[in-house]
N, C-alpha and C positions, 0 to 999 in steps of 0.2 A: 202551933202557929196561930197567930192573931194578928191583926190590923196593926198592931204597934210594932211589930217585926216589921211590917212594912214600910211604917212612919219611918222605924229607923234608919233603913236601907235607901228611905227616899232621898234623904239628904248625901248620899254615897252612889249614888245612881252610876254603875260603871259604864265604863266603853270597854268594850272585847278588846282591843287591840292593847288595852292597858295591864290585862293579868292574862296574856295568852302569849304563847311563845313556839313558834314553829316548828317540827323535826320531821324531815322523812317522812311528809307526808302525813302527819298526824298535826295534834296542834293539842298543848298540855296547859289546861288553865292552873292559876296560881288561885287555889282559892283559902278564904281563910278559915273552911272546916272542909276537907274532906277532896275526894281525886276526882277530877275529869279529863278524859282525853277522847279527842273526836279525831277516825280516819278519814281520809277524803275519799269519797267514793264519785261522786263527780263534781268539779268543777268547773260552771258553762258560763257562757254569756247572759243566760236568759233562769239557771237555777243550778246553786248549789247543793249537794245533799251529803252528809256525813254520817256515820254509825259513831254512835257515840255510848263513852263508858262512864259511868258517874257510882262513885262507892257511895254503900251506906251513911245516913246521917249527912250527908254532904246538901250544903247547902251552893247551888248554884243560884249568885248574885242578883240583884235587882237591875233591869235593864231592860232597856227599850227597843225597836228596829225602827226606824224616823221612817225609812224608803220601801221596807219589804215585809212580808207578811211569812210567819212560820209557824211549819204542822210537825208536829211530832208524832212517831208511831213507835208505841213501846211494845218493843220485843221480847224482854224478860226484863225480872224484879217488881218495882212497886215504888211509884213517884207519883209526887202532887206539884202540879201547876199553879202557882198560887196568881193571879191578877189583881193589877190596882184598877179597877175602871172608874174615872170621873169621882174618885174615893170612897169607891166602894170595892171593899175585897173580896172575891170570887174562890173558893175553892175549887179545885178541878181534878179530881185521882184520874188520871191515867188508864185504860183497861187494855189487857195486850191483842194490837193487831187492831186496836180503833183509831184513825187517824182525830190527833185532836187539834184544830187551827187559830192562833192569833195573828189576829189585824194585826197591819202596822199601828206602829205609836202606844201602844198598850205596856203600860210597864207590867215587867211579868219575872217573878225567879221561881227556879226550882229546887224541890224540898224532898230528899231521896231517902224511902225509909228500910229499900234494899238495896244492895248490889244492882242496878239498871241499865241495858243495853237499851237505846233508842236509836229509830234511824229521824234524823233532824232533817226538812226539806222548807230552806229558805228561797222567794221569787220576791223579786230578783234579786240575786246579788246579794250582799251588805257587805259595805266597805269597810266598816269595823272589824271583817275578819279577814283575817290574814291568808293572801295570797297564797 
């Protein structure tokens, strides 16, 4: 991964609600390498938190939270957090059971080089994900 993977993505900047799609309590992104599916484990007024599953090589898209700030804590496998800060790109590997946190507004995708269970814990809210 490098800074032009980013450039490129920057111009594509998704909204969740745009390649994600609801079932039974889960919610199955449409991505264009690789699987993600997050179950809802709570959904409150004040924070949502999902366990989420992302395959190898999967690259989950470039995107933002305008309103809310989100930590991830990886459970198993092996993911890199990549950030755009102010155009500078940040590597960030993941280590299991270390919570790791982005501000809001930070564009940020993830770049998964195993098999990855994460628990995701968004404050507050984001309205880009589906109810």
């Amino acid at each position: 991964m490098c800074i032009d993977l980013l450039k490129a993505y920057t111009d594509k900047l998704v909204q969740l609600e745009d390649i994600s799609e609801k079932k039974n309590g889960s919610t199955v992104y449409s991505l264009e390498r690789g699987t993600a599916i997050s179950f809802d484990l709570l959904r409150g007024e004040n924070v949502d938190v999902f366990h989420t599953f992302l395959s190898k090589d999967s690259i989950f898209p470039l995107h933002e939270h305008v309103e809310s700030c989100e930590t991830f804590i990886l459970i198993s496998g092996k993911l890199t957090v990549i950030c755009d800060e102010d155009g500078i790109e940040n590597h960030h590997e993941l280590l299991i059971g270390i919570p790791f946190y982005i501000d809001k507004k930070i564009k940020h995708l993830l770049s998964v080089k195993e098999d990855s269970w994460v628990i995701t814990i968004i404050i507050p809210p984001d309205a880009q994900i589906l109810k």
